[in-house]
C-alpha positions in Angstrom: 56.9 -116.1 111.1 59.3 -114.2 108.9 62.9 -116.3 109.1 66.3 -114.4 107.7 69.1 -116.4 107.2 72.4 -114.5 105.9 75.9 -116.1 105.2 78.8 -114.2 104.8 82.2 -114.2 103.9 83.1 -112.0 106.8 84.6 -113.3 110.1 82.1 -112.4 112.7 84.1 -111.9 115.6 85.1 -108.7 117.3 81.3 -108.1 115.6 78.4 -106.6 117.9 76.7 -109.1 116.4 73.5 -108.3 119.1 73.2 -105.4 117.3 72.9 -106.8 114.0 70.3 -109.1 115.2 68.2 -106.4 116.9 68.5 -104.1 114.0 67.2 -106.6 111.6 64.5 -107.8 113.8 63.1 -104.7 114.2 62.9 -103.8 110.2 61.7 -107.0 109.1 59.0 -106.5 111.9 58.4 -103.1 111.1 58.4 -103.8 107.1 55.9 -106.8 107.0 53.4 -106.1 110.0 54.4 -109.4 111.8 55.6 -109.1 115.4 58.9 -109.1 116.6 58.2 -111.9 118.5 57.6 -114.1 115.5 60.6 -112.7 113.5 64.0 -115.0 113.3 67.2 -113.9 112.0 70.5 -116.2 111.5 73.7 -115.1 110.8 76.6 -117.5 110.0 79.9 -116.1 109.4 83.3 -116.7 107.2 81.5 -118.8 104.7 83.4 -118.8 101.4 81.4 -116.8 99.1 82.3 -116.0 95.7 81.1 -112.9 94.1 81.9 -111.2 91.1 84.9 -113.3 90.6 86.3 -112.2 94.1 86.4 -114.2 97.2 88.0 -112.5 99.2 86.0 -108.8 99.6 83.0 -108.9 101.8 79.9 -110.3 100.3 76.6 -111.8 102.1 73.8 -113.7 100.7 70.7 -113.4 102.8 67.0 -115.1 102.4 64.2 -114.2 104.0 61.3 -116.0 104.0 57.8 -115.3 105.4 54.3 -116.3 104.5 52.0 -113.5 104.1 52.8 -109.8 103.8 55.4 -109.3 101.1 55.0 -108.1 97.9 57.0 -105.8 95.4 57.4 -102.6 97.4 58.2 -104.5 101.0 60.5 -106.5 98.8 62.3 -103.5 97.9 62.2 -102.0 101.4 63.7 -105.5 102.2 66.1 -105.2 100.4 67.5 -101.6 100.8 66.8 -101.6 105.0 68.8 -104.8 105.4 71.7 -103.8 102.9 72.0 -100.5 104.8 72.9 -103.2 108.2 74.6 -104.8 106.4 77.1 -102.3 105.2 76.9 -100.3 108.4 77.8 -103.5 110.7 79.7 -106.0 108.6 81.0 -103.4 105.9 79.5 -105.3 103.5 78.9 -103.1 100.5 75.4 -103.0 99.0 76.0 -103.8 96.0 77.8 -107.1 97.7 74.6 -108.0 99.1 72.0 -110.7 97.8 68.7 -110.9 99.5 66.4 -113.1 98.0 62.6 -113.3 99.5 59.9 -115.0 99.2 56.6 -114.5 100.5 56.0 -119.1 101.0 51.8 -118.2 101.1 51.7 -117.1 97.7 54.5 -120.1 96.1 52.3 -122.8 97.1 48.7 -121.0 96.3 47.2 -121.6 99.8 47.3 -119.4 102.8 48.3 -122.0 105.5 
């Protein structure tokens, strides 16, 4: 079950935030091979974020965390799907966006 949580800086109402959760379900289903189904997504908004010495432009920091089916190129099309939402719903630039993910079968060296 692939999980995403993302914070962010950025006050979430007026938001189509349905959209943002659809979107994001459906590329990290998509991406990995699990099913949409089994994919959760959180989103928690105006959480102060610092970034680059600013606090006040818009900035997320998203994890995502899944156990089986990542590796170094779905990590990368992680990254760059979900930072293409992000800038296209929230206006979050890319280059404002941390995603960090990690693939939980492989960091404890069993496959649960």
């Amino acid at each position: 079950m692939p999980c995403l949580y993302i914070s962010t800086n950025v006050n979430l109402d007026g938001f189509d935030t349905d959209s943002i959760f659809s979107e994001a379900t459906k590329a990290i289903s998509s991406i990995t091979g699990k099913p949409e189904d089994y994919v959760m997504v959180l989103l928690k908004g105006s959480v102060p974020i610092s970034f680059g010495r600013s606090t006040s432009e818009p900035a997320a920091y998203g994890e995502l965390v899944a156990m089986g089916g990542i590796n170094k190129p779905v990590k990368r099309q992680l990254i760059a799907t979900l930072g293409t939402i992000m800038e296209a719903r929230l206006s979050i630039p890319k280059t404002r966006f941390f995603l960090k993910v990690v693939d939980i079968s492989t960091a404890t060296g069993s496959k649960l």
